[in-house]
Structure formats: structure tokens, C-alpha cells
N, C-alpha and C positions, 0 to 999 in steps of 0.2 A: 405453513411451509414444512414437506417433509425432513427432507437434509440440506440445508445450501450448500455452495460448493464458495470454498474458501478462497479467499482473493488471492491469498498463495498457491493454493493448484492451479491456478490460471498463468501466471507464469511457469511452474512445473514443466504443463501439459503443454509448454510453448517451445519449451526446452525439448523435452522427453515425453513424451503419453506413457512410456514405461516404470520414467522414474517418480513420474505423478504419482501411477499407482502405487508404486512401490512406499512412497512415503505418506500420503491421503488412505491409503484402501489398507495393503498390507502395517501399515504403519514402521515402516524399518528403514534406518537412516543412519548414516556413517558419515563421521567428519572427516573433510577433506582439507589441504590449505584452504580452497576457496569458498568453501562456508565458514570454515577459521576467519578469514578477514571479514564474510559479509557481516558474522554476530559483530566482531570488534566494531564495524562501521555504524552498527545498530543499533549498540548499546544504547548511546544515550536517548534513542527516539523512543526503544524499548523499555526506558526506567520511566517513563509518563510524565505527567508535571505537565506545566503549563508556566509564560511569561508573555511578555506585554512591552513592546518598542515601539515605538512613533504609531500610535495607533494602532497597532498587528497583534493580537494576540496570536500565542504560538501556541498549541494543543501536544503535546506528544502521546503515542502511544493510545489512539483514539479508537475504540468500537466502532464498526458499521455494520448495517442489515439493513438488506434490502428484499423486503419479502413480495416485492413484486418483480424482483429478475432473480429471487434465490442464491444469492448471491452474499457473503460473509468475510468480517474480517478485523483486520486491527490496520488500519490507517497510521504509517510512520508518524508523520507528520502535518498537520494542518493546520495553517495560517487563518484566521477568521479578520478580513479586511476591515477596516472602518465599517464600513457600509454594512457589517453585520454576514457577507457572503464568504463560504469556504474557499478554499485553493489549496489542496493537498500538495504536498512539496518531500518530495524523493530524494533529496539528493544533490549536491553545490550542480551550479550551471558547469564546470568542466570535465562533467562526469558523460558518459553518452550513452544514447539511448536504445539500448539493442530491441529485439522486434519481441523478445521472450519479454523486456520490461514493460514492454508497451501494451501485452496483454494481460499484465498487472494492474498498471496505469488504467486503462479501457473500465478495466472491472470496479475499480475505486469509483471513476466519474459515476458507473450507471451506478453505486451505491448512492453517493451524491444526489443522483439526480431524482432519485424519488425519495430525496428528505424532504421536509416542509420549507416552505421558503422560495429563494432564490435558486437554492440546488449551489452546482459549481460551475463557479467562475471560469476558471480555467488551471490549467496542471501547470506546475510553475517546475522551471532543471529539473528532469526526473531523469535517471538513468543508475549506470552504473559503473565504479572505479576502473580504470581503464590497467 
């Protein structure tokens, strides 16, 4: 795989194809309130670690590659069910799902989907603060 392209430009490029480039290619980037709240929301998926409730473990701040859609990234969040299968988790269920997250979300499953195993489940609330 020459370059993949970062699960976050996928959202970017969903947003903006300008401000993709601007932050992926050019690499320059300026904080706004609304990346000021996303890190604050992110923190804790971004410090890693992992835990374990009724059979779930939780994974934070998890690697992905996908060298068969080129495809890269760091996975917020993912739940590894009993059964041993993923489910990447974005986000409480009253958060909502705009069409920029969802080509976020997209890029994570096809990471999933050409790991060994099972792949993903299914995308459990993913979205974003209203």
C-alpha cells in the first residue's frame, strides 16, 4: 500500500474536498470552538485503555488498516462482543448522524471488514453532538 487515506479525510472530504486538502495534503489547521468541543468529546477515546462490562470489552483509541481498500486510521471506540466480533461505537445513541459522519463510519466498517474473522458486526450511535 502506497499512501492510505485516513478515516478522518473521509469525513473531511465529506465536509469540504478543500478543507481535506488543506489539513491531509497541505497539513494546516486552525482551531475553532467546534474542533475545541470535538477534542473535549474525544479525549477519553483518545487516552486508549481498554475495560470489560458484562461480557463487552471496550478497546479505546484502537489502530486500523486496511491494505485492501487503503484505507487507515485510529477507531474511537470498539466494543469486542462476547462472541469475540467488533462493533465500533462513535458516540451516545442521542447524538445524530450527519451524512459527513457517516462517511467516516463507511470507512471504519470497510476497515473491519477485511480483518480476520467475523469483520463488523454492526456500527452501534455513531454520530455527532447536536
Amino acid at each position: 500500500m502506497d499512501e492510505a487515506i485516513m478515516l478522518s479525510a473521509l469525513q473531511h472530504y465529506a465536509f469540504c474536498p478543500r478543507q481535506c486538502a488543506l489539513i491531509h495534503v497541505e497539513q494546516i489547521w486552525t482551531e475553532n470552538a467546534q474542533t475545541t468541543r470535538g477534542q473535549q468529546v474525544h479525549e477519553r477515546a483518545h487516552g486508549g485503555g481498554s475495560e470489560e462490562r458484562d461480557g463487552i470489552k471496550t478497546l479505546r483509541s484502537l489502530p486500523l488498516v486496511s491494505r485492501e481498500h487503503g484505507i487507515a486510521g485510529v477507531a474511537d471506540v470498539v466494543e469486542i462482543l462476547p462472541d469475540g466480533s467488533p462493533r465500533p461505537w462513535a458516540g451516545p445513541k442521542s447524538w445524530t448522524v450527519s451524512s459527513r459522519d457517516s462517511a467516516q463510519i463507511k470507512g471504519t466498517t470497510l476497515a473491519f471488514s477485511s480483518c480476520p474473522g467475523d469483520g463488523l458486526t454492526a456500527t452501534f450511535a455513531v454520530g455527532s453532538p447536536q
